[in-house]
N, C-alpha and C positions, 0 to 999 in steps of 0.2 A: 239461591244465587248469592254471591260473595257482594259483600259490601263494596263500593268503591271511596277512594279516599285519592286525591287528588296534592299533590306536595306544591307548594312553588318556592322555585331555585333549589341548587343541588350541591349548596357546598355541603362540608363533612356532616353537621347535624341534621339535614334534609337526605342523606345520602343512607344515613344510618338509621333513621328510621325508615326510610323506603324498608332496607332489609328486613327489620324487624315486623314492620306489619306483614309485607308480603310472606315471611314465614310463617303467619297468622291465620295465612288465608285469605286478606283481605289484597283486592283486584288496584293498584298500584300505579298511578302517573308522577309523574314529573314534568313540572314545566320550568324550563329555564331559559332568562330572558338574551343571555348570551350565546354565543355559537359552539362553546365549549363546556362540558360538564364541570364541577368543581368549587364554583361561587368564586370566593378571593383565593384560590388556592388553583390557580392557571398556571401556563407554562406559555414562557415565551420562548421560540425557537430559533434562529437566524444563523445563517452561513455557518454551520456548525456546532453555535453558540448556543447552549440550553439552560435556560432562566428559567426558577419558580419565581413569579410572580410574589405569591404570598406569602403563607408560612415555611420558612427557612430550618426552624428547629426541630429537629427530632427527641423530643423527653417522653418519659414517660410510657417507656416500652410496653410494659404492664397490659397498659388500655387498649393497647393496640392489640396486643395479645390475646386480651379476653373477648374483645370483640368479637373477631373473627374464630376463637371457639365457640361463640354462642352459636355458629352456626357449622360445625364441623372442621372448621379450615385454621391452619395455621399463617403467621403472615411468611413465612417462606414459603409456602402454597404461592406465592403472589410478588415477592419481593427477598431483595438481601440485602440484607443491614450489614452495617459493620457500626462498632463501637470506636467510637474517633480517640484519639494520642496523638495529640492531648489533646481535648476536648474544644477548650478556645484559648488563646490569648487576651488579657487585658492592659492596655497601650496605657502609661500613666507619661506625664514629663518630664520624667527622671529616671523611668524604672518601668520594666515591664512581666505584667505576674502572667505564669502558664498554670492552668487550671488543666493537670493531667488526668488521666483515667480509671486513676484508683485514690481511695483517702489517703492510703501513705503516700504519693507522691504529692496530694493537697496537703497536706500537714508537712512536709517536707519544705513546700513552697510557703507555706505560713510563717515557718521557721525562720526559714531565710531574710523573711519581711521583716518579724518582732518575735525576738527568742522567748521562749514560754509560750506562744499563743496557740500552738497546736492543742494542747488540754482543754482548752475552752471552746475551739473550734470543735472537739469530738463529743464535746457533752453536748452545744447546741445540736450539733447534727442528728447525736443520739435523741433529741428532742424532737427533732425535726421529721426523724425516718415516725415515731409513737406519733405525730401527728399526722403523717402521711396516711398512715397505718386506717387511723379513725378516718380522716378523712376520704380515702380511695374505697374502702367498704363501709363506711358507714353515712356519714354525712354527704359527700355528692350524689348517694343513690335515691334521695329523698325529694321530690316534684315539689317544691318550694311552697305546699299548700299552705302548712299550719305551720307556725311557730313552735309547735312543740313538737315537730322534726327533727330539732334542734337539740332535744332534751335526751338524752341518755348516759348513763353511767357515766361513759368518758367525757363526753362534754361537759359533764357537771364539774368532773374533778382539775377541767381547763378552764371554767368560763373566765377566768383574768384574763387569759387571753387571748378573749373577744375585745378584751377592753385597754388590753395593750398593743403597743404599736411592733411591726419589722423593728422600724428604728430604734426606738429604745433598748429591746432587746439584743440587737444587735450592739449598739453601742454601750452598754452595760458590762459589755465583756471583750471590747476589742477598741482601742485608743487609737491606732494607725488608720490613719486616711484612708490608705487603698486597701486595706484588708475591711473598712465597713464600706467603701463601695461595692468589693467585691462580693458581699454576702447581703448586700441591701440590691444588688441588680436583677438579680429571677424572680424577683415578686412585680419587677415591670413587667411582665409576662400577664398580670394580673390589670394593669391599665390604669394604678393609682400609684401615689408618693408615698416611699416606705413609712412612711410618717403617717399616713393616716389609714395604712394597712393592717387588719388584727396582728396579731403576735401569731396564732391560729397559721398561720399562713404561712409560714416557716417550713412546710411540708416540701414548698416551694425548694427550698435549700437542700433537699434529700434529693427532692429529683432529678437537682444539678448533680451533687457531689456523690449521691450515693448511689442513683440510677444510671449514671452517665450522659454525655451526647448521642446520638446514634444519628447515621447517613445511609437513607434509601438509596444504593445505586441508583441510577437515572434520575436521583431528583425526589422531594416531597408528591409530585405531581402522579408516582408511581403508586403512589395510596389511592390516589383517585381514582386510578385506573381499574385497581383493585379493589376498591367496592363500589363500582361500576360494572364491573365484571360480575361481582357477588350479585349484587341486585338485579342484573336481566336475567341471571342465572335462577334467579327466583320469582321471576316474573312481573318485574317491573317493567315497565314502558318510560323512558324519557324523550322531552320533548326541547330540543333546543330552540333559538329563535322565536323563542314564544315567553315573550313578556305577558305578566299579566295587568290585565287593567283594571280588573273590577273584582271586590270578592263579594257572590251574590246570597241575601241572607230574603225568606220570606217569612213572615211570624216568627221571627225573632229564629228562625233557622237556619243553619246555613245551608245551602241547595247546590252550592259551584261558585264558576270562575266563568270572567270574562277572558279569552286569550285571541291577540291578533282579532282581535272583534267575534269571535266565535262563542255562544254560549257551550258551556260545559257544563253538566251536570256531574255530584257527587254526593255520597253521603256524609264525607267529612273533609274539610280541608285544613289543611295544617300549611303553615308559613314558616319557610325558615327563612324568608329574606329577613332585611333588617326591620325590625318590630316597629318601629317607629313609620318607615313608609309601609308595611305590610297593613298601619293600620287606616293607613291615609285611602289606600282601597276602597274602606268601608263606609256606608253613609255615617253622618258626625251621628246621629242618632244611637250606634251601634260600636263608638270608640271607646274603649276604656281609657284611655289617656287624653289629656287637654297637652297644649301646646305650649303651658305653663311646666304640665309635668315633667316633659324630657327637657326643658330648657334650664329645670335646675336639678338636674343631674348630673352626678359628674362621669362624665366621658372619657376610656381612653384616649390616647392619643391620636393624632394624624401623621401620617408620614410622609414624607419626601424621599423619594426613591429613583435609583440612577440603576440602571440596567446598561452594564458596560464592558466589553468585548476588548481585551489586549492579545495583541499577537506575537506578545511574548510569554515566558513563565515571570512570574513575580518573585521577588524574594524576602525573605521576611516574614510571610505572613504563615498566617494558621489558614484552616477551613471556616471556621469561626472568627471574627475578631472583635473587640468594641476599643475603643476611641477615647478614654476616660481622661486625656490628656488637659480639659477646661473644667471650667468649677459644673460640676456634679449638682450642687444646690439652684447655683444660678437658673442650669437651663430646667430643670426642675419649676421652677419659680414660672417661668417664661411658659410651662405648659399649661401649669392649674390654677397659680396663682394671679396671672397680672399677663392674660395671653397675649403673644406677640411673636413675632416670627423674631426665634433666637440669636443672642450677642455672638454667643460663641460657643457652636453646640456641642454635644457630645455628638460623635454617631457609631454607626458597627457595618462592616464589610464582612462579607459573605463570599468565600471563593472555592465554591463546590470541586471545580476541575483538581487542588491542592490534591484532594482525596478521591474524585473519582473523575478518570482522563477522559471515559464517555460522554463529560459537560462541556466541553470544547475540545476545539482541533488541536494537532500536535501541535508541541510547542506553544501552546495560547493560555492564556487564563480567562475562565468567565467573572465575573466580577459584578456586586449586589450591591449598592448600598445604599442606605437607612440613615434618614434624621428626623429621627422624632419632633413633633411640633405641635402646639393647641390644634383641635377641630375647628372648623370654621375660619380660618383663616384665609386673607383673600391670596388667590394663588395665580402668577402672571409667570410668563418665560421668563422675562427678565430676573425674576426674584430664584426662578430654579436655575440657571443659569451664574448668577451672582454666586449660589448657594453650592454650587459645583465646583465652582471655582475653589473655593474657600479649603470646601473638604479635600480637593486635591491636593491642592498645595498642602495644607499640613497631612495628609496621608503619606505623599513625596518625603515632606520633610522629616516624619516619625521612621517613616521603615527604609528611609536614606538610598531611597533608589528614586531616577527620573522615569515617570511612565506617563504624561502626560504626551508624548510624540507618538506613543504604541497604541491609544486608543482605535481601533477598526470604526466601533459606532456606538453610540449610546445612545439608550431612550430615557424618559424619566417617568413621572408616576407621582400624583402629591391628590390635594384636595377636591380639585374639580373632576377627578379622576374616579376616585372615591365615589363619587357622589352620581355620576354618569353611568358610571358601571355597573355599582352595586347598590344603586339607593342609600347611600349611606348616611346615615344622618351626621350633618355640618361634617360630613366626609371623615369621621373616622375609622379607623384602620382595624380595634380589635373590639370596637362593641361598649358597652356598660364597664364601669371600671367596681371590682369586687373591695368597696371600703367596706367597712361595718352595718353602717345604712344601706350598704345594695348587696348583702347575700342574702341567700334564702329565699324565706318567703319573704322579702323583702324586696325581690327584684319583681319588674313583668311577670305576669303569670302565665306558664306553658297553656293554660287553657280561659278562654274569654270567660269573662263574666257574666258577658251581656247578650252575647250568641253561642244559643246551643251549635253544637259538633265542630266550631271552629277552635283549633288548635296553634299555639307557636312551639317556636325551638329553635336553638344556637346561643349567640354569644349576650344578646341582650337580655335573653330571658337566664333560668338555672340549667347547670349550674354555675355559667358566666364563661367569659371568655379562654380561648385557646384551644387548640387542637385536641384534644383528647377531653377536655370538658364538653365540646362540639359533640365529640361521640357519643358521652353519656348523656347530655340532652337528646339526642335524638330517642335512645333508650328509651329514657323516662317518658316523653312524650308517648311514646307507641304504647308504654302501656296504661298511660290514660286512656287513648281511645281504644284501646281492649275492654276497657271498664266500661267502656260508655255502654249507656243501653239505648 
């Protein structure tokens, strides 16, 4: 008889180990405490209107790619991408940089900024693609056990820059403001300040400029779909509407789950919800973390998010856009340093229909946007409200069109939201932020210390946050419990 092993929640890194066990052999549930499959990577629907909820960006084609040959399939078996032109927009108060589709039209646009800086831009990147390199086959493929995961040839001949910062490196070879914002921005991806990110990290900068953007027709939610599809295809069962309450351990075992009051039995259960409530489950007896430990961790960010429906076309914008128009440092300051809901933020708009018309009705734009802010932050209408206003108005005023009389409807999305939905701890948005102290084996560990055959995976544990790390954590986890005996 096949082992049973029981998941709870089903965003990407619970998604992606279902696959992988159930190709294993091993007999396959899902419980997920929402109505729809996905975890933070939902869709929201309305009068036409089609919202990802969650993650917005497509990087990192690679990972998606190998994925889905690890079990035959390609992602056009599933889905069609296209490579976005130009990729995104970035809004400054004077001047605004298009980050195109190729490096010569980035080094073009570097040009334009500060003559000579294209040279220095293709050696970091050339840096950038050698660290990707280690990084994407070597170092995220490693279960955060030991520290000397860490060790091999190439990392030996980088370790300075474990110990160096984005920032430094970055500003060591570029003087212009918005060209170190613009190459200090994809390591936010990562959930910390380029300032206290390794150098290491910089892989980040390849997967912008050198891998490109890419857009799922219908939306990020179409991956969902499609290893969703992958997974019953292989004999997984999910279970929506089924939060879990309890995760039950007897001699130090784990034996199941409590759902909707129902005992379950398993042989192993694995957690991809957020590690911090996944472990709230557990009696304290059986937590490897104190309430001390996640409190002095540093945390991605929170968001504050407007899901908004115009029933016109926009003009001006990209698919992609960020907001870089206020000080950069400031709101910076305002997430990790001294938290407070921001003087004057930066944010990014998100207008899928731009590039693909099946995200709204004729004539309409769907519309996303994003303002980053500390976790924990107390979160009232009035304060999202206030906070909409603001970004309208200077959205109006950057791309010199009036569309606050064209909104259809808007919803929004911020801390209490976070936290209601996805268990999220003090309601952050992408998980464990990857500084130096939290990669590796330095993060959560995929597998308890304290109870046999209980497993985690996703963004808090390795290899940390984002869509495609999500994937290869599920990976890595499945095949610890293949190890298991």
């Amino acid at each position: 008889m096949s082992k049973k092993v029981i998941i709870i929640g089903s965003g990407f890194s619970s998604l992606s180990a279902s696959c992988y066990l159930a190709q294993q052999g091993y007999d396959v549930e899902v419980y997920e405490k929402n109505s729809t499959v996905g975890g933070r990577a939902r869709q929201l629907a309305r009068d036409g209107f089609t919202f990802d909820i969650g993650p917005s960006w497509y990087w990192m084609p690679d990972i998606f790619d190998k994925f889905f040959a690890d079990f035959g399939k390609k992602t056009s078996d599933f889905y069609q991408l296209e490579k976005l032109s130009p990729a995104y927009k970035i809004f400054f108060s004077d001047d605004v940089i298009t980050i195109g589709d190729t490096m010569e039209k980035i080094c073009a646009e570097f040009e334009r900024i500060e003559n000579g800086s294209s040279a220095p831009l293709r050696k970091f990147i050339h840096k950038a693609q050698e660290n990707y390199e280690i990084a994407i086959n070597n170092v995220v493929l490693r279960p955060g056990i030991s520290p000397f995961e860490l060790v091999t040839k190439e990392t030996v001949l980088r370790v300075d820059q474990f110990f160096k910062t984005i920032s430094g490196e970055v500003r060591k070879n570029f003087k212009n403001s918005k060209l170190v914002s613009t190459l200090e921005f994809p390591v936010l991806f990562l959930g910390a300040k380029p300032s206290k990110t390794p150098s290491f990290y910089s892989f980040m900068n390849f997967a912008d400029f050198g891998l490109g953007t890419w857009h799922p027709k219908g939306g990020m939610y179409e991956i969902i779909k499609a290893m969703r599809s992958l997974a019953e295809g292989l004999g997984v069962t999910l279970f929506t509407d089924s939060p879990v309450e309890k995760i039950r351990v007897k001699n130090g075992r784990c034996i199941g789950i409590v759902s909707n009051g129902n005992e379950i039995d398993s042989d192993f259960v694995l957690s991809g919800a957020d590690y911090h409530h996944s472990e709230s489950l557990l009696d304290k007896p059986y937590r490897q973390y104190s309430e001390s430990y996640w409190a002095h961790k540093t945390f991605a960010p929170s968001s504050l998010l407007f899901y908004v429906g115009f029933n016109k076309k926009l003009e001006n914008v990209e698919h992609h856009n960020l907001f870089f128009d206020t000080d950069f440092e400031r709101h910076a300051q305002e997430i990790y340093d001294q938290p407070k809901w921001p003087t004057n933020p930066l944010f990014y708009a998100n207008f899928p229909s731009v590039t693909d018309d099946s995200m709204a009705p004729d004539g309409s734009e769907t519309g996303f946007f994003l303002v980053p802010i500390a976790p924990g932050l107390e979160d009232t209408p009035e304060l999202r409200s206030q906070y909409f206003d603001l970004i309208m108005q200077r959205f109006q005023n950057i791309t010199k069109q009036k569309v606050d009389q064209n909104i259809v409807f808007k919803e929004s999305f911020c801390v209490k939201d976070f936290e209601e939905e996805y268990n999220s701890y003090k309601g952050n948005a992408y998980g464990m932020a990857n500084t130096l102290m939290q990669t590796a084996f330095l993060r959560p560990g995929l597998k308890s210390k304290k109870v046999k055959n209980l497993f985690f995976t996703g963004q808090l544990t390795v290899p940390g946050p984002g869509v495609p790390p999500s994937l290869i954590s599920g990976k890595l986890v499945s095949q610890l419990i293949v190890k298991q005996k």
